[in-house]
DOZA-606112 format. One record per atom (N, C-alpha, C, CB): residue in three letters; x, y, z. Coordinates in steps of 0.1 Angstrom, whole numbers, padded with zeros to 4 digits, always signed. Glycine has a CB too. Layout:
<recs>
AlaXYZ/...
</recs>
This chain:
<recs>
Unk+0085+0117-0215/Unk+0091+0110-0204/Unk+0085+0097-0202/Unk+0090+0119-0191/Unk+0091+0085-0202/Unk+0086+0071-0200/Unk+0079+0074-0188/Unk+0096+0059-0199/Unk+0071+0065-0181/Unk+0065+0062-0172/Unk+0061+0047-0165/Unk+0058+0069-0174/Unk+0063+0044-0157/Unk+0060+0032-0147/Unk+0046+0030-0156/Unk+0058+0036-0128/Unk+0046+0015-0162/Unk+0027+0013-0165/Unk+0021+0011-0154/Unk+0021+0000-0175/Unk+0026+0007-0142/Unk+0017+0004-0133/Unk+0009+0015-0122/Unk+0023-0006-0127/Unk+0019+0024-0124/Unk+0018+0036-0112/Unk+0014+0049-0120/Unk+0033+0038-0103/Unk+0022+0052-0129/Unk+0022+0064-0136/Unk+0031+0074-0133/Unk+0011+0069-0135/Unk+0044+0068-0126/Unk+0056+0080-0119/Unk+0065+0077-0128/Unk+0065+0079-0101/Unk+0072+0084-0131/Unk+0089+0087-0140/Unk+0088+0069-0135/Unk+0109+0102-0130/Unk+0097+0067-0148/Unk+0100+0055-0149/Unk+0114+0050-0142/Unk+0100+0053-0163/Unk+0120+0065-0140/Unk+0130+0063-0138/Unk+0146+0064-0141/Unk+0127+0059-0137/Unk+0159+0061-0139/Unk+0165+0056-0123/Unk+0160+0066-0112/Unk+0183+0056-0123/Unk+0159+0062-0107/Unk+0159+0045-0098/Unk+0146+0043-0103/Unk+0160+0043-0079/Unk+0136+0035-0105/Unk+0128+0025-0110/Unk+0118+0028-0094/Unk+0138+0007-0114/Unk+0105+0022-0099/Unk+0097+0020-0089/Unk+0105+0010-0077/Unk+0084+0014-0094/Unk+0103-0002-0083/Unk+0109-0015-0074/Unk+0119-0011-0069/Unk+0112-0028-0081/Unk+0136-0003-0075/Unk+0142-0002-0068/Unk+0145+0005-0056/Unk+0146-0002-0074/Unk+0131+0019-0058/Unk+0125+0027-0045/Unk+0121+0024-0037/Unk+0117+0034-0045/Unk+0117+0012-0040/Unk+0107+0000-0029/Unk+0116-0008-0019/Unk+0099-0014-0038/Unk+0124-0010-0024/Unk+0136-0016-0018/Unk+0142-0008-0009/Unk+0146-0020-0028/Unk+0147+0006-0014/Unk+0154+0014-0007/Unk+0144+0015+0007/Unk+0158+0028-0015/Unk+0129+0019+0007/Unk+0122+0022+0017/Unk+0120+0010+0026/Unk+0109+0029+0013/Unk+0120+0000+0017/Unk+0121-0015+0032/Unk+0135-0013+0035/Unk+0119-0036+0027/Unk+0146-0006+0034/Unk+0155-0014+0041/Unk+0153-0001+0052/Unk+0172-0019+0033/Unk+0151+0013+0049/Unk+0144+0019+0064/Unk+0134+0014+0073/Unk+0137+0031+0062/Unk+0123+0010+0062/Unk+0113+0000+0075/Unk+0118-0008+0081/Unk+0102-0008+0072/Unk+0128-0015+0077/Unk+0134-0028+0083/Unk+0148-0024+0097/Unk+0142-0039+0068/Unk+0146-0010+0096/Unk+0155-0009+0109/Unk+0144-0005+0123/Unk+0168+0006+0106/Unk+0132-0007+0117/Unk+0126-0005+0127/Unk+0122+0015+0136/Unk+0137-0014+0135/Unk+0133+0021+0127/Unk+0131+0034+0133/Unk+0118+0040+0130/Unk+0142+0043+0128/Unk+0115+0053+0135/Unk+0105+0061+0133/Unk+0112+0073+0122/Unk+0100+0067+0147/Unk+0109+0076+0111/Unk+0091+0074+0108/Unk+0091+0063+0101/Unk+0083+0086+0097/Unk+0099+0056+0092/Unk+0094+0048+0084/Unk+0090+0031+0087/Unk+0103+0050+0074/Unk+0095+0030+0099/Unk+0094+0013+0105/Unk+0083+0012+0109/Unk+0103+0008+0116/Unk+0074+0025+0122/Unk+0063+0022+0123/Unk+0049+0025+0111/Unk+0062+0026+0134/Unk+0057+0025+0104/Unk+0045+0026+0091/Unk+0047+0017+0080/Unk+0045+0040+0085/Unk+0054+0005+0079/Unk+0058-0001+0071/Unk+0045-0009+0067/Unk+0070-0008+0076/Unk+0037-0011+0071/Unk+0026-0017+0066/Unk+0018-0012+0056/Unk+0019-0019+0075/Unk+0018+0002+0059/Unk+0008+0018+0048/Unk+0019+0015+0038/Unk+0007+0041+0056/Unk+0032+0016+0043/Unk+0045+0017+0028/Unk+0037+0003+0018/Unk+0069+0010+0035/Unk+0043-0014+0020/Unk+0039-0013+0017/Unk+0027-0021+0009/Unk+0045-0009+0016/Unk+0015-0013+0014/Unk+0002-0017+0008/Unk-0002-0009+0000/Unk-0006-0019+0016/Unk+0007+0003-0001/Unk+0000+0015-0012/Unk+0010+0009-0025/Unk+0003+0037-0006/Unk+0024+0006-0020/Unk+0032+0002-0030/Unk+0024-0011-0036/Unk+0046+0000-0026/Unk+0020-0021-0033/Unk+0008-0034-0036/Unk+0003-0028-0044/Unk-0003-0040-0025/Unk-0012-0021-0037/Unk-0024-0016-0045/Unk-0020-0009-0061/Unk-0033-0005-0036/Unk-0008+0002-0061/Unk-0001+0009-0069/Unk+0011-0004-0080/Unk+0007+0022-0057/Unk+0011-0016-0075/Unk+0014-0020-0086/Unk+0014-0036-0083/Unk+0027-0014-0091/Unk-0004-0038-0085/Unk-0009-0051-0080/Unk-0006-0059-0091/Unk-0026-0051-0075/Unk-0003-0056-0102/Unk+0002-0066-0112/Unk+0009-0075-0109/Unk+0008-0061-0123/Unk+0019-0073-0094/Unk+0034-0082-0091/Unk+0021-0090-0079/Unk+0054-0072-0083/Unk+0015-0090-0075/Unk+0013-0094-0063/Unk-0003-0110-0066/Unk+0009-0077-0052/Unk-0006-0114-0061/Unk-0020-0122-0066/Unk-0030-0115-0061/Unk-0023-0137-0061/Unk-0041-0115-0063/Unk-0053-0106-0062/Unk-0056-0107-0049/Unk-0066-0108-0071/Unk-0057-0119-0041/Unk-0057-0121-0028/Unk-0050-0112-0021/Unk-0053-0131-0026/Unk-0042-0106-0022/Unk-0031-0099-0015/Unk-0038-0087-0012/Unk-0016-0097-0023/Unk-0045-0081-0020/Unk-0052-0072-0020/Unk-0060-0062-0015/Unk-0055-0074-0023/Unk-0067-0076-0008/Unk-0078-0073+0010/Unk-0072-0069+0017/Unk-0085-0085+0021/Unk-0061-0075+0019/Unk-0050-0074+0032/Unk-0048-0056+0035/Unk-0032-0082+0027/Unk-0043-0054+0023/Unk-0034-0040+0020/Unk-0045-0029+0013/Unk-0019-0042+0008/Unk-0060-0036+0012/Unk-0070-0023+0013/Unk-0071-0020+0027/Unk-0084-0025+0007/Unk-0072-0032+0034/Unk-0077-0031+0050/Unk-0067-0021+0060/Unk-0077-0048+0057/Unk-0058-0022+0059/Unk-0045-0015+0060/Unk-0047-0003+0061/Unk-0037-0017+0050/Unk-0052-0001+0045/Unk-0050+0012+0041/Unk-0062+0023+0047/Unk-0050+0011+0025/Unk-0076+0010+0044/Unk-0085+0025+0049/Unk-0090+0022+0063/Unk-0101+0029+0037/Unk-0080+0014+0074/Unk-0079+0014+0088/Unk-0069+0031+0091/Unk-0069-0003+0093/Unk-0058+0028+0083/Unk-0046+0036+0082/Unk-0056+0054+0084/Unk-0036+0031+0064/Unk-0062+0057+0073/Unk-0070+0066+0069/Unk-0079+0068+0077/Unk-0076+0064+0058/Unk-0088+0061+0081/Unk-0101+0062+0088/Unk-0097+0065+0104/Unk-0111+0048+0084/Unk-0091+0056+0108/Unk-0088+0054+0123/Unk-0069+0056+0129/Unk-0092+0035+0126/Unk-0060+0056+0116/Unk-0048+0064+0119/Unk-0039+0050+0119/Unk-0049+0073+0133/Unk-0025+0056+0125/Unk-0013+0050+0124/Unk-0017+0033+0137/Unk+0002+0065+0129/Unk-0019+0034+0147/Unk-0021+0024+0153/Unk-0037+0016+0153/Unk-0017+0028+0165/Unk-0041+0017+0144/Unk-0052+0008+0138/Unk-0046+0000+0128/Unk-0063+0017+0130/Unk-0034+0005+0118/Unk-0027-0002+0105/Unk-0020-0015+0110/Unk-0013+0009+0098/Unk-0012-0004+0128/Unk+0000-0013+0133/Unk-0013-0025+0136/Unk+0012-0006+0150/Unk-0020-0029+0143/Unk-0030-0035+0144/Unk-0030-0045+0140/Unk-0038-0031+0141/Unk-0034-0043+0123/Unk-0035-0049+0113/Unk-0025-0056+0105/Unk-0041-0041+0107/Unk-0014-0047+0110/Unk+0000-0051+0102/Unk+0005-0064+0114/Unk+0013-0034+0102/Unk+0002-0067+0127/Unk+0004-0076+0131/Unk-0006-0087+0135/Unk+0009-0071+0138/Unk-0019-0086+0129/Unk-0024-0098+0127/Unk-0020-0105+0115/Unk-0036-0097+0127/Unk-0019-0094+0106/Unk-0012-0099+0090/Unk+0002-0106+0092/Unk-0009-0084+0080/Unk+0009-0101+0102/Unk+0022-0112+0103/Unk+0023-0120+0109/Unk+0031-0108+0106/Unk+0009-0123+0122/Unk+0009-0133+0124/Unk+0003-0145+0120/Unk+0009-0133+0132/Unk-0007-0144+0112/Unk-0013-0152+0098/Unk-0008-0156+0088/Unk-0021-0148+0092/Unk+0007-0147+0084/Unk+0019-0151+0076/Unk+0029-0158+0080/Unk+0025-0142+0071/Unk+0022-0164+0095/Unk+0033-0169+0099/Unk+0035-0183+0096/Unk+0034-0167+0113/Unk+0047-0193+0101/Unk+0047-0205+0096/Unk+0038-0218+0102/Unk+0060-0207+0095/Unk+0032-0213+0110/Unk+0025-0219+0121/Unk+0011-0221+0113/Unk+0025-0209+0134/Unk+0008-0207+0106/Unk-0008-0210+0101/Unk-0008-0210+0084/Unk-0021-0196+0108/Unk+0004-0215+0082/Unk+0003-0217+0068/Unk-0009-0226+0064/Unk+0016-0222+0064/Unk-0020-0221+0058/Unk-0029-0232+0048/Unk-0039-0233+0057/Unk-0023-0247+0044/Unk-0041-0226+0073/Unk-0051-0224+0081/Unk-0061-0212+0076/Unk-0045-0221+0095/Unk-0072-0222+0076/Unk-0084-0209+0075/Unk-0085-0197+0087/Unk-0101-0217+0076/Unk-0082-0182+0082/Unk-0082-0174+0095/Unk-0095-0163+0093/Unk-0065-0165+0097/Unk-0107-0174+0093/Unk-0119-0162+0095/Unk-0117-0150+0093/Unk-0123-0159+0107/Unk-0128-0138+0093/Unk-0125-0124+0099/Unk-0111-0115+0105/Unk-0134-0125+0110/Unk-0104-0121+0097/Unk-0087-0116+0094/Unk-0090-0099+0096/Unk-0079-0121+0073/Unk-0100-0100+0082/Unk-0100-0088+0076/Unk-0118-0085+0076/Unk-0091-0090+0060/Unk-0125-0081+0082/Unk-0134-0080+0081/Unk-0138-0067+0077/Unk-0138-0084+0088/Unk-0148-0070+0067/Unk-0156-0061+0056/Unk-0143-0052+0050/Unk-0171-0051+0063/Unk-0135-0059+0044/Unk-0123-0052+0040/Unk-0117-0054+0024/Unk-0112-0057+0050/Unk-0133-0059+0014/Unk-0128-0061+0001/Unk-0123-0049-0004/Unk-0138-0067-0007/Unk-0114-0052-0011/Unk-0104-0041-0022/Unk-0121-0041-0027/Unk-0086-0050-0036/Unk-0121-0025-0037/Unk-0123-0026-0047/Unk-0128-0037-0059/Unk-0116-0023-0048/Unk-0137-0038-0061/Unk-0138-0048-0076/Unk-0138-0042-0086/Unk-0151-0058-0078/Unk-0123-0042-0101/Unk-0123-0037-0106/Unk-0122-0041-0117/Unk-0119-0030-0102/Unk-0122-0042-0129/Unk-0118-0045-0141/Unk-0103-0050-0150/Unk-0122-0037-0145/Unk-0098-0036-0142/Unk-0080-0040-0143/Unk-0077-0028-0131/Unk-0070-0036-0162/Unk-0066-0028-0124/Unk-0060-0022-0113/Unk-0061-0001-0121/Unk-0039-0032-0112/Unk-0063+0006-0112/Unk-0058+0019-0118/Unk-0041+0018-0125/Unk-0058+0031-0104/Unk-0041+0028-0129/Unk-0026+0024-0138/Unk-0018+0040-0137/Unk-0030+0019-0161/Unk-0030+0052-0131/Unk-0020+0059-0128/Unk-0027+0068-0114/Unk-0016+0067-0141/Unk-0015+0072-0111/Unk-0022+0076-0091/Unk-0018+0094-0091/Unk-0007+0063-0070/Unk-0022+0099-0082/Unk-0020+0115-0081/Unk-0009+0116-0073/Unk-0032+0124-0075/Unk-0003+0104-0066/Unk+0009+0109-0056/Unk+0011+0090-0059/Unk+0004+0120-0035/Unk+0028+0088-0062/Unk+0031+0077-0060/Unk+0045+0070-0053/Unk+0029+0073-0070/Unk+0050+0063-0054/Unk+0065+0059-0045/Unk+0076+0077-0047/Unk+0076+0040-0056/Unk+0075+0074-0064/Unk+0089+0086-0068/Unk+0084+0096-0055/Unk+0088+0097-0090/Unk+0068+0100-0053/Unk+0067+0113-0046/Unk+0070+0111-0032/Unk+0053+0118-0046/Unk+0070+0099-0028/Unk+0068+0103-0014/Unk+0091+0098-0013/Unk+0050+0089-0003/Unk+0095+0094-0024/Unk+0105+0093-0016/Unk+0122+0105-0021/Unk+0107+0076-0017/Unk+0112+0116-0027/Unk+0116+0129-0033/Unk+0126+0131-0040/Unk+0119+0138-0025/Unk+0139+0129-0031/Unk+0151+0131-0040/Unk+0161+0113-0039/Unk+0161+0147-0032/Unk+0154+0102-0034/Unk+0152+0084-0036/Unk+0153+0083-0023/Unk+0163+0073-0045/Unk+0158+0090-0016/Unk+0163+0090+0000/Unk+0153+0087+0012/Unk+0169+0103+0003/Unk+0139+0094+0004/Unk+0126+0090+0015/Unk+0135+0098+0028/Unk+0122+0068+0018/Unk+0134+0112+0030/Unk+0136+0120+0041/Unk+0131+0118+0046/Unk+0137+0128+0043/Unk+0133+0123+0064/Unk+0126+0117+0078/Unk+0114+0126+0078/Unk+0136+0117+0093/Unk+0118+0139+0074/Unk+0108+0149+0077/Unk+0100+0148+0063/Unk+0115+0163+0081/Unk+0086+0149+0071/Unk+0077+0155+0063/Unk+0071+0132+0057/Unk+0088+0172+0048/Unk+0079+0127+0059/Unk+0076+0113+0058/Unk+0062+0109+0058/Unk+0083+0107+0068/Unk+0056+0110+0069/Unk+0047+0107+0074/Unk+0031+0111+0071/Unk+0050+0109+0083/Unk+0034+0125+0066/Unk+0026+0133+0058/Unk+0026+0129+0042/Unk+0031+0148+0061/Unk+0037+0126+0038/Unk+0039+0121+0021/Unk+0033+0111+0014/Unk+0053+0116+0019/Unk+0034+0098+0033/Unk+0028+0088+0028/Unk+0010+0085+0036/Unk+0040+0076+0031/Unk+0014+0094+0041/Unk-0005+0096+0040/Unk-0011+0101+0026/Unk-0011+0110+0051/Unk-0007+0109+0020/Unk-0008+0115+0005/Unk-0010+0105-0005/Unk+0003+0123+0001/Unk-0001+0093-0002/Unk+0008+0083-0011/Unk-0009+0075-0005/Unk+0029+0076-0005/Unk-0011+0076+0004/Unk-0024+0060+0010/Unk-0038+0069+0004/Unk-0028+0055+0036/Unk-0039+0083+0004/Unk-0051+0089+0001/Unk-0055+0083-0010/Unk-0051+0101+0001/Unk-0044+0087-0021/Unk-0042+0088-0031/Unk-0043+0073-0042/Unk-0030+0094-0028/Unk-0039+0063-0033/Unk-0041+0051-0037/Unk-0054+0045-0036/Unk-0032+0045-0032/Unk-0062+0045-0024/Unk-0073+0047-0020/Unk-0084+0057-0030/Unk-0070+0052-0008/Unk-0083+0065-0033/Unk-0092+0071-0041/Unk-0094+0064-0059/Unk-0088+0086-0040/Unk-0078+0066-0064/Unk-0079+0059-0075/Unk-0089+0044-0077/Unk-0064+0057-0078/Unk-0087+0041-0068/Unk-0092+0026-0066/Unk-0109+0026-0066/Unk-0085+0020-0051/Unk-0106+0030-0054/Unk-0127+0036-0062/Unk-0130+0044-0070/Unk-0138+0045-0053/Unk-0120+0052-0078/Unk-0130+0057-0090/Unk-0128+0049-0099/Unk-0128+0071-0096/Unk-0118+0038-0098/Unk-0116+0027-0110/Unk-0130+0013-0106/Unk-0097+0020-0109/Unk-0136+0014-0098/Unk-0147+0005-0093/Unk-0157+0009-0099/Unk-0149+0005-0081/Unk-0166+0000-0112/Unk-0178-0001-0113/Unk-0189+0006-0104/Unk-0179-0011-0113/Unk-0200+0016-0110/Unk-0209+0019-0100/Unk-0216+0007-0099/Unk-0218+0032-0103/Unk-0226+0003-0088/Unk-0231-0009-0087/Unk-0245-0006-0091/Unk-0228-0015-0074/Unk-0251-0012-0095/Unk-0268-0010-0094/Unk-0271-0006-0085/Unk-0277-0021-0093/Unk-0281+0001-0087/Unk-0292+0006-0070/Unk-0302-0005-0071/Unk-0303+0027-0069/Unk-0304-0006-0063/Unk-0316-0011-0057/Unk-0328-0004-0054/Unk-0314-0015-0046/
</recs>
């Protein structure tokens, strides 16, 4: 069975990207579950196929992610709206400090290339059902999150 090089899910139809699409146009109505979580959507989709994105992008949607994890769904929203308002057109090219504090991705060699739970999973039969959503894509952020540090260099001790 082909597979996604960047993720490691069925390659597909529907295709990663075209899953990605289908789940923004739910985030983009704003509803629950998937609008107030559009930020975890997607930053795990980023980290899970950082090849499309610049490395910069990175911090953003680790910070996201292990706010998301550590402190929950309104820590992300948080984060997901400082992030949009620093994307906004107003501070284009403005230095924005402590955006993201102590929130480096990973330093890794090359991106992980395959994850234990990825888009195909969390959006089952392409439809991304309401139930059980929320739980899928916690799985989908664990999951992205862990790969990522075991793909990280150990560092020296001191």
């Amino acid at each position: 069975m082909a597979r996604c090089p960047e993720c490691g899910a069925p390659a597909g139809p529907p295709s990663c990207e075209e899953l990605f699409h289908a789940v923004l146009a739910l985030d983009h109505a704003r509803r629950p579950p998937w609008g107030p979580l559009h930020g975890v959507t997607v930053s795990c989709y980023l980290l899970q196929h950082a090849g499309r994105r610049p490395a910069a992008d990175r911090d953003r949607a680790w910070a996201l992610l292990t706010a998301y994890l550590d402190r929950g769904a309104e820590a992300a929203v948080r984060i997901s709206e400082r992030s949009r308002r620093a994307n906004s057109h107003r501070n284009r090219g403005a230095a924005l400090p402590g955006l993201f504090p102590g929130a480096d991705a990973p330093a890794v060699a090359a991106p992980p290339a395959a994850f234990a739970v990825t888009i195909a999973d969390v959006a089952q039969d392409g439809t991304f059902p309401a139930e059980g959503f929320a739980d899928r894509l916690t799985d989908w952020a664990r999951a992205t999150v862990t790969a990522w540090r075991e793909a990280e260099p150990e560092r020296p001790r001191r």
